[in-house]
C-alpha positions in Angstrom: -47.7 -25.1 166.3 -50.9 -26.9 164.6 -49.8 -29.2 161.9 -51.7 -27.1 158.9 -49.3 -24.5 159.8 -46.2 -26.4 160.1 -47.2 -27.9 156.7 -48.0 -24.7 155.1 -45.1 -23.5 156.2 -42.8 -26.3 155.0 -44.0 -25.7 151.5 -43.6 -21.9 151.3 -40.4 -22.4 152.0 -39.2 -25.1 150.1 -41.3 -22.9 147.1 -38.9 -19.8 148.6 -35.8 -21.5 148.2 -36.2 -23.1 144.6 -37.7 -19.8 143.3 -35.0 -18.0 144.4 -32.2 -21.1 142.7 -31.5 -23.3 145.7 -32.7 -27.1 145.6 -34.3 -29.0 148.1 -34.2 -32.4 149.2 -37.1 -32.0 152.3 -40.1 -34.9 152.3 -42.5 -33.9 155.2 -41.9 -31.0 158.1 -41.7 -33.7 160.7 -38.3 -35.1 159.2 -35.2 -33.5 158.5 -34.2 -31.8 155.2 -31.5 -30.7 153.4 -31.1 -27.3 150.8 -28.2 -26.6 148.4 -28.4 -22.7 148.1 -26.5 -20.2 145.8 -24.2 -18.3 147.2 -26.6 -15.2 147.3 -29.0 -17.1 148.8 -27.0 -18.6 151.4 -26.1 -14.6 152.7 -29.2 -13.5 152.5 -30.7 -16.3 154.7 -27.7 -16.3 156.9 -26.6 -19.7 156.4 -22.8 -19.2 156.6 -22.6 -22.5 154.4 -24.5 -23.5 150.8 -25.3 -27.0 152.1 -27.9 -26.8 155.2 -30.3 -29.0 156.9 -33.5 -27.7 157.1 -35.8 -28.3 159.7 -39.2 -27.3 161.4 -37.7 -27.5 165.6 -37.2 -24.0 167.0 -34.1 -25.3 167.7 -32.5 -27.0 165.1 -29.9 -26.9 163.2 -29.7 -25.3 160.0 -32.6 -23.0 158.5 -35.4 -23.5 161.1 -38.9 -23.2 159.2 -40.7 -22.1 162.5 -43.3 -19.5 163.6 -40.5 -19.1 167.0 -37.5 -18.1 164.8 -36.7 -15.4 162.8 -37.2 -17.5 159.5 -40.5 -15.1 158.4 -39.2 -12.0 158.9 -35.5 -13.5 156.7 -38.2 -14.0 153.9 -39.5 -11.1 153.7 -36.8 -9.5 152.6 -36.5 -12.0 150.3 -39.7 -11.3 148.6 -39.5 -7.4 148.2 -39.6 -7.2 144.7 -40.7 -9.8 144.2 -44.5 -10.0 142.2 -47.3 -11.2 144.5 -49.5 -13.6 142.0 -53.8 -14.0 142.3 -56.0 -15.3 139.6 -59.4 -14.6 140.0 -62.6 -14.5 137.4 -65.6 -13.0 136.7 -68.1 -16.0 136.3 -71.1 -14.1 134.3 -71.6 -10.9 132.5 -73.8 -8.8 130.7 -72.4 -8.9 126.6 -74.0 -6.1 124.3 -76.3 -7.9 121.5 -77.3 -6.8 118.3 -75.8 -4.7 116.0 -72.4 -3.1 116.6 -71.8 -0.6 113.7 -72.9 2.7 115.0 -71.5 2.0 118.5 -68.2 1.3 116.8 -68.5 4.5 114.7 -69.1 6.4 117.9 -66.0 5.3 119.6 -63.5 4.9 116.7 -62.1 7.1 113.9 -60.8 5.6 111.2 -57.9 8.0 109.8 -57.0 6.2 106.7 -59.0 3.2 106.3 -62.2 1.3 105.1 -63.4 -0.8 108.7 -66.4 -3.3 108.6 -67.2 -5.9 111.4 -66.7 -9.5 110.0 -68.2 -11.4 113.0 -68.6 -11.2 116.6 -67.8 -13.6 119.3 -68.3 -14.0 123.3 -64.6 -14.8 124.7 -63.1 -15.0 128.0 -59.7 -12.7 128.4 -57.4 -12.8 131.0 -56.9 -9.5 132.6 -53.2 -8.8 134.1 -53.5 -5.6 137.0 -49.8 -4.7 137.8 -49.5 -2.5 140.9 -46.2 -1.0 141.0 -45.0 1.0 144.1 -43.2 4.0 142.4 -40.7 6.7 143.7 -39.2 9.4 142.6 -36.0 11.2 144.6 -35.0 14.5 144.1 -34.1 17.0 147.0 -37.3 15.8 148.3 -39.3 12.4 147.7 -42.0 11.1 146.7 -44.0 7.5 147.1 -47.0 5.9 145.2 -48.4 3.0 144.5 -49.8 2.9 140.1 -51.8 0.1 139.4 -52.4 -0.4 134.9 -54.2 -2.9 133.7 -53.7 -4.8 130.1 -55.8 -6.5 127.9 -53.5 -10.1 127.7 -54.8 -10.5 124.2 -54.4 -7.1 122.6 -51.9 -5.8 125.1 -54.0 -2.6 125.4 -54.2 -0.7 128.7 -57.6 -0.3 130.0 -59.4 0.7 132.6 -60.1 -1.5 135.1 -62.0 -1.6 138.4 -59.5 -2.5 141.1 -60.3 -6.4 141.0 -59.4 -6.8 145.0 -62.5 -4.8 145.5 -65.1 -6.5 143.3 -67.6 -8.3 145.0 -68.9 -10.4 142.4 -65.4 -11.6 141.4 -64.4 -15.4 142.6 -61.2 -17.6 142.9 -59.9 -18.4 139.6 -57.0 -20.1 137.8 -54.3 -18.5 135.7 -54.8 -19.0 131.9 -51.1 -18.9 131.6 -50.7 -16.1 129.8 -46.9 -15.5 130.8 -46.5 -12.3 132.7 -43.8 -10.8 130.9 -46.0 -10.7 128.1 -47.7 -7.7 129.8 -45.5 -6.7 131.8 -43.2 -4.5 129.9 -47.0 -2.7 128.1 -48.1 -2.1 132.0 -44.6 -0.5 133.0 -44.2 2.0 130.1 -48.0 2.6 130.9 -47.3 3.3 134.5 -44.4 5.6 133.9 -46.9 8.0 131.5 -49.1 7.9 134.2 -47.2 8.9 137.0 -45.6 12.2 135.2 -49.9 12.8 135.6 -49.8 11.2 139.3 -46.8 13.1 140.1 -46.9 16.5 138.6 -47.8 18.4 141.8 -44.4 16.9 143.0 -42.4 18.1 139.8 -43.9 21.4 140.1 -42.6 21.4 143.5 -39.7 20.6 142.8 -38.9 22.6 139.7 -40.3 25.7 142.2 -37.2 25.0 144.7 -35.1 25.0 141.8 -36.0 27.9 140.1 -35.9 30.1 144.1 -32.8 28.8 144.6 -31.1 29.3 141.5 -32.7 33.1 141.9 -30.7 33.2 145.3 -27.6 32.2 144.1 -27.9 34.6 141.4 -28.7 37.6 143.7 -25.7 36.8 146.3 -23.0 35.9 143.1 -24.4 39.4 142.0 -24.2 41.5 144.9 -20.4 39.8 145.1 -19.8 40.9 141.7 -20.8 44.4 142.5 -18.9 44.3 145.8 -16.0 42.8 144.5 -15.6 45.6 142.1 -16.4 48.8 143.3 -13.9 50.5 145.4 -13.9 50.2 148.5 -13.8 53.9 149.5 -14.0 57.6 147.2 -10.5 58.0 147.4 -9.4 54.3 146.1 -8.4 54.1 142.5 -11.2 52.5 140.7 -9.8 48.9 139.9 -8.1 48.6 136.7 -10.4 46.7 133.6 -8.5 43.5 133.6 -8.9 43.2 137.1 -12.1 44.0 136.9 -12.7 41.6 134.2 -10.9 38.9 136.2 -12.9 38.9 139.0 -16.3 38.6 137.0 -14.8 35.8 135.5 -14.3 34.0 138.7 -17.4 34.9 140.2 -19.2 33.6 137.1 -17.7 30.5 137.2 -17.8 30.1 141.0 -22.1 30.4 140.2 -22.3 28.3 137.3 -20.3 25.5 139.3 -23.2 26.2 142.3 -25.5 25.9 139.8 -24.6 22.6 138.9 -25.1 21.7 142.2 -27.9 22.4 142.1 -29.3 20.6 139.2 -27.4 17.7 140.5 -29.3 17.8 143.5 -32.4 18.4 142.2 -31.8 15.8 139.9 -34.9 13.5 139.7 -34.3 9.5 140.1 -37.6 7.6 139.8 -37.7 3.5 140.3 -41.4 1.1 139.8 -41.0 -1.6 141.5 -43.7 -4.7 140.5 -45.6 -5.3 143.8 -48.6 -7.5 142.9 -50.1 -8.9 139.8 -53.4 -9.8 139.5 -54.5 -12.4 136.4 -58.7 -11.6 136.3 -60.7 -14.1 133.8 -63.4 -11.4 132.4 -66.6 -12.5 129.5 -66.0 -10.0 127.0 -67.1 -9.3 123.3 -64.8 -10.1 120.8 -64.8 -8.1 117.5 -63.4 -9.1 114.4 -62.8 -6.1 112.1 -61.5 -6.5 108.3 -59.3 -3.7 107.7 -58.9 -2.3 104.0 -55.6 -0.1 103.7 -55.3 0.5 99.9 -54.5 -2.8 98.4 -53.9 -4.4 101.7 -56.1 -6.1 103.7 -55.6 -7.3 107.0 -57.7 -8.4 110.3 -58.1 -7.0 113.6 -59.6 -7.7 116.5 -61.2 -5.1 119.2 -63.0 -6.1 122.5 -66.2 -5.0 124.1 -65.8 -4.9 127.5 -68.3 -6.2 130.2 -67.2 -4.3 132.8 -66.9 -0.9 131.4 -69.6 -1.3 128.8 -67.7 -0.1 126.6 -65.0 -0.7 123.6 -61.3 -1.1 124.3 -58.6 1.0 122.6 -56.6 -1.0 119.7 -52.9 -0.6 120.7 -50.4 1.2 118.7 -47.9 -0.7 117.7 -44.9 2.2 117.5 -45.3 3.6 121.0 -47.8 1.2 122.9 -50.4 3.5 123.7 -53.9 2.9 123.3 -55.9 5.1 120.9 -59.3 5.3 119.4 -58.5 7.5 117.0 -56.3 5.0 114.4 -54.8 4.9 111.3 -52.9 2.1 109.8 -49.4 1.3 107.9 -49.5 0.6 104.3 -48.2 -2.7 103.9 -48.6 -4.2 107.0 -52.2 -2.7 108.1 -50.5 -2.5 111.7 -52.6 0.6 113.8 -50.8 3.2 114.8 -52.1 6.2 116.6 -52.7 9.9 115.4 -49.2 11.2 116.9 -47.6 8.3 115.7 -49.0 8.3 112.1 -48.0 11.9 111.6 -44.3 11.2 111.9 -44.0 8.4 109.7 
């Protein structure tokens, strides 16, 4: 094993075990190191003890950091779930020029407010793409992978060209926008989405529902009618409370099936953050003062390079984006149309 290798690998895991709590005492690969691991930790890498040596020999003792153990596969399972991180940035872009009132009054409405541009600016924002692999279990499943993209700014989601595809995109370095700051906007995005992504799945499903809640029905009925008719002409029909008995038994012998059956149809859906990528992107910023009665307030809206087009301000009652706005009395805060009409 080439010493690039053994180095690389000496610092993912050393980064491994202090992301995941541990500390580690471990100079070079060539010499002999020492981890103290949570418990957790120390399970999941096998380690029987929470004080090990580390060490880069095949066959030393301890956690052996080598290409001939097992050591890559053990962290792999240490990383499901766990966000895979690129920054990258778009080094030069087109911005529109010129006047910006008409294209702004062709992709807003204002609902309940005077809007005029105050100034304009070129900015760089830092794009966050969150792919999510997302399941849903029912009495079948279903897998998917939703990718949403948010403005780190505005905390709008936009669309975005998948960024791992772009040509002209390079290398970058993270702004540090902190991830969490998008990453709760991008979830609720991505679970919207997939009742879209997914419908052909809940329509599915709710078909197997629905044929097998007919089949119970027909076979509890045909019981019923069984249950009370007599068996030959010359039997006594069975007296009413009898009669009456059994239909209550039957009917709660099919209502128990059919909870059952909602219980197994029952939908359970998990997103699980797969990868994040942080894309530097040129964009246009607006400044718009907003005049809400006697409040007045500023706002700011981006142009964006890639799409050519303007960004949705974000609502600030449910998150989504809209371009159809109306804003709060005293605060000036946008809300969308759905959101406006309930307050």
């Amino acid at each position: 094993m080439s010493r690039g290798i053994q180095h690389d690998l000496h610092t993912f895991a050393t980064g491994l075990i202090r992301r995941r709590g541990g500390l580690v005492d471990w100079p070079s690969p060539g010499e002999a190191g020492t981890a103290v691991l949570t418990p957790e930790l120390a399970a999941e890498l096998h380690a029987g003890e929470e004080l090990v040596p580390l060490t880069g020999e095949a066959n030393g003792e301890g956690i052996c950091v080598n290409l001939a153990t097992s050591f890559l596969e053990t962290a792999g399972h240490l990383l499901e779930g766990v966000p895979r991180v690129a920054a990258l940035r778009l080094p030069d872009a087109y911005l529109k020029r010129g006047p910006l009132d008409d294209a702004l009054g062709r992709a807003f409405s204002w609902l309940n407010a005077k809007v005029v541009i105050r100034e304009t600016r070129a900015v760089e924002i830092e794009y966050h793409t969150w792919s999510f692999h997302a399941t849903l279990r029912s009495e079948d499943r279903w897998e998917s992978t939703v990718a949403v993209t948010v403005n780190s700014q505005s905390g709008a989601a936009v669309s975005f060209p998948d960024p791992l595809r772009r040509w002209d995109f390079e290398p970058g370095v993270s702004g540090g926008i902190p991830a969490q700051d998008t990453y709760r906007q991008a979830a609720a995005e991505a679970r919207r989405n997939l009742l879209s992504t997914a419908s052909g799945f809940f329509a599915r499903m709710d078909s197997r529902l629905e044929r097998d809640c007919q089949r119970l029905r027909a076979y509890y009925g045909a019981l019923l009618r069984q249950a009370v008719a007599p068996k030959s002409r010359r039997q006594k029909p069975a007296a009413p409370e009898e009669i009456e008995s059994k239909k209550r038994a039957v009917s709660l012998e099919l209502q128990r099936k059919l909870k059952e059956l909602e219980s197994r149809y029952a939908m359970q859906g998990t997103l699980q953050p797969i990868v994040l990528v942080r894309t530097a992107v040129p964009v246009l910023a607006v400044i718009l003062r907003v005049h809400r009665k006697s409040a007045r307030r500023l706002h700011t809206i981006y142009w964006n390079s890639l799409s050519k087009t303007f960004e949705p301000l974000s609502c600030t009652a449910c998150g989504r984006g809209s371009f159809a706005v109306a804003f709060t009395n005293d605060d000036v805060d946008p809300r969308c149309r759905a959101c406006a009409g309930r307050t």
